[in-house]
ZAMARGU-4260 file (C-alpha; in steps of 0.2 Angstrom, whole numbers, plus 5000, padded with zeros to 4 digits):
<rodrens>
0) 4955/5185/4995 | 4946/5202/4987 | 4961/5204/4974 | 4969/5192/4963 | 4985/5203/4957
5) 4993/5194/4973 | 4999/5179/4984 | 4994/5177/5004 | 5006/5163/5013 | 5016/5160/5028
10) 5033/5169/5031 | 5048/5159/5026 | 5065/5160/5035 | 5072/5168/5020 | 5059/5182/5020
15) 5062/5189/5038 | 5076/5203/5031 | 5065/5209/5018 | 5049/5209/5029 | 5059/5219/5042
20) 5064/5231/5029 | 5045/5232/5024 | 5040/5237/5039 | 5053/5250/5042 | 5048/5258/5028
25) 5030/5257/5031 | 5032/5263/5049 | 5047/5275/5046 | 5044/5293/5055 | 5024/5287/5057
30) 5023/5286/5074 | 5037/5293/5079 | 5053/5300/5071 | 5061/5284/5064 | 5053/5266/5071
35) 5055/5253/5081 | 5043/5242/5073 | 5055/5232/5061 | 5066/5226/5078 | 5049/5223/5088
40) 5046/5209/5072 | 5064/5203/5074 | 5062/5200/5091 | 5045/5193/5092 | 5048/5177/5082
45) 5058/5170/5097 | 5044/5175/5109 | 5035/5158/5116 | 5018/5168/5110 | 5024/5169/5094
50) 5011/5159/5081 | 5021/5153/5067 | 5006/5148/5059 | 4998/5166/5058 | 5012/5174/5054
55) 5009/5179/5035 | 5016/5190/5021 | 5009/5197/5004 | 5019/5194/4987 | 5014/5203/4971
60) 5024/5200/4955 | 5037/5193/4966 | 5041/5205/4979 | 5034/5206/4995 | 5021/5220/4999
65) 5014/5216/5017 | 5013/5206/5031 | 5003/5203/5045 | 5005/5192/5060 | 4997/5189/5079
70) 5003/5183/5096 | 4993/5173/5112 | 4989/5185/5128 | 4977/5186/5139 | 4963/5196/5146
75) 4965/5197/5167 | 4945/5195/5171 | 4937/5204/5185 | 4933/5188/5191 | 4948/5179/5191
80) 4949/5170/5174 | 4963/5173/5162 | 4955/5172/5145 | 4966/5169/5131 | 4965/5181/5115
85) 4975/5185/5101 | 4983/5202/5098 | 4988/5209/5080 | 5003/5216/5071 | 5015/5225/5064
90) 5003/5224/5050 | 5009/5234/5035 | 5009/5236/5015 | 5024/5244/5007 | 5020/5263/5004
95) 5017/5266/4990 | 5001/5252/4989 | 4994/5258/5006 | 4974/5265/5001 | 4971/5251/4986
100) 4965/5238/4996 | 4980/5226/5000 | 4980/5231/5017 | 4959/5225/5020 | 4964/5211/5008
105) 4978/5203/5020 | 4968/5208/5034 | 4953/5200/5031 | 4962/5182/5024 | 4973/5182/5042
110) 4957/5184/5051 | 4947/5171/5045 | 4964/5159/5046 | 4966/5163/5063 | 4943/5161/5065
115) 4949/5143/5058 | 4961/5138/5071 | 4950/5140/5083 | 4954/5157/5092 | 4941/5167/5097
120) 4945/5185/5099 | 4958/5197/5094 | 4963/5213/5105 | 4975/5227/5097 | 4978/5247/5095
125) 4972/5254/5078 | 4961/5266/5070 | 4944/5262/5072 | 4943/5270/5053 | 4952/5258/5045
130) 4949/5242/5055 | 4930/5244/5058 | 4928/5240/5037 | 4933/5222/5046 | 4922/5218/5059
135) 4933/5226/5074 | 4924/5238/5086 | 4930/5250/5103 | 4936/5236/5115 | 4925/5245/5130
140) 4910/5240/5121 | 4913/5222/5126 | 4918/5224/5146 | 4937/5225/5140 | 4949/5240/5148
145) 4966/5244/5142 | 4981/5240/5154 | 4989/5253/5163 | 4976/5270/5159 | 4968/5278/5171
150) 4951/5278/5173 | 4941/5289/5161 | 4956/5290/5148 | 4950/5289/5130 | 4953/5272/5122
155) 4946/5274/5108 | 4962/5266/5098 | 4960/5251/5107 | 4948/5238/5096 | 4942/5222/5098
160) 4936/5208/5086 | 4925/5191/5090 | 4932/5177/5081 | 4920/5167/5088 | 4902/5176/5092
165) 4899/5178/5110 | 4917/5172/5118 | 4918/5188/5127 | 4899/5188/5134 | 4899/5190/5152
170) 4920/5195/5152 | 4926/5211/5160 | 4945/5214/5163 | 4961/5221/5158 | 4969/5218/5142
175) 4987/5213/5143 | 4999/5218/5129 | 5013/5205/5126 | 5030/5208/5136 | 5040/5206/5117
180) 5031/5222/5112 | 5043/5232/5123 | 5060/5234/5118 | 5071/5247/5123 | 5078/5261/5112
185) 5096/5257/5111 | 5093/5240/5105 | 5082/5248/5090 | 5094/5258/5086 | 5108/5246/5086
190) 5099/5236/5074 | 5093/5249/5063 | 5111/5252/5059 | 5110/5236/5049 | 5098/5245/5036
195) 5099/5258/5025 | 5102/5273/5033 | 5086/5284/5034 | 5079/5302/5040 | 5073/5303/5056
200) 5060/5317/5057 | 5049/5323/5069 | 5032/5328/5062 | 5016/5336/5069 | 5006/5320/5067
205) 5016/5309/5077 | 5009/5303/5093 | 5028/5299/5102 | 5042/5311/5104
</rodrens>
């Protein structure tokens, strides 16, 4: 790890409330007003591609911080192949740490676990700013489209990483984002009623309404 004011390790049973409450607040009114980030978590531990053993959280004088986590997918190859990826997240340090590193910190240290166990790419949506620092780069430059846009669109949020060095060589196809990543509206807010009620505001740099 690049700091030593903190703990890296699996998620535990008895840490699933708090991380959900850490990811609300880390997502809350980010992306749109309120999140749905926090229920997407709950919902994903009982999905089949799931990986328990990547699912990580932070700890820093005894409170969690941040968390990270991955699930299987696959890219549909142009010629037929399903070829089996990871994709990231939530992925989130508690506000008031965000821009001191943690973030890179628990980034880095889940990437290299997930390099260890074999995997050998990782597909997500980020900023390119942020997630370049760790080796990610536009998913386009290796042969890999985003599901469901239309040709031409912009994908530049759309990043890829080699875990292994050249697993993607000779692959074109179509990302696939993990069914458990949709969850409808009334079931987020329903279990957001479980949490500390909080402000929903609409801001200017929110990319959903």
């Amino acid at each position: 790890m690049n700091r030593t004011d903190c703990i890296i390790r699996l998620e535990k049973k008895e840490d699933e409330r708090e991380v959900e409450n850490l990811i609300r607040e880390s997502f809350w009114n980010v992306y749109r007003p309120g999140c749905s980030e926090h229920y997407v978590m709950h919902v994903l531990r009982n999905d089949p591609a799931f990986i328990k053993e990547l699912d990580f959280v932070m700890e820093k004088d005894g409170r969690l911080i941040g968390q990270n986590m991955f699930m299987h997918t696959v890219i549909k190859a142009d010629d037929g192949r399903d070829i089996p990826v990871l994709t990231m997240g939530p992925i989130c340090i508690t506000p008031e740490l965000k821009r001191q590193h943690y973030g890179k910190t628990i980034l880095d240290y889940s990437l290299e676990k997930a390099k260890e166990m074999g995997f050998g790419a990782v597909l997500f949506e980020g900023n390119i700013r942020f997630y370049g620092k760790s080796g990610f780069d536009y998913a386009e430059k290796f042969g890999i489209r985003y599901h469901d846009l239309p040709e031409g669109a912009d994908q530049s949020f759309f990043l890829c990483r080699e875990l292994r060095p050249g697993y993607l060589d000779g692959v074109t196809g179509v990302y696939q984002t993990p069914q458990g990543y949709y969850v409808p509206d009334e079931e987020v807010e329903e279990f957001d009623k479980g949490f500390p009620p909080k402000e929903k505001l609409k801001l200017p740099s929110q990319i959903f309404g």
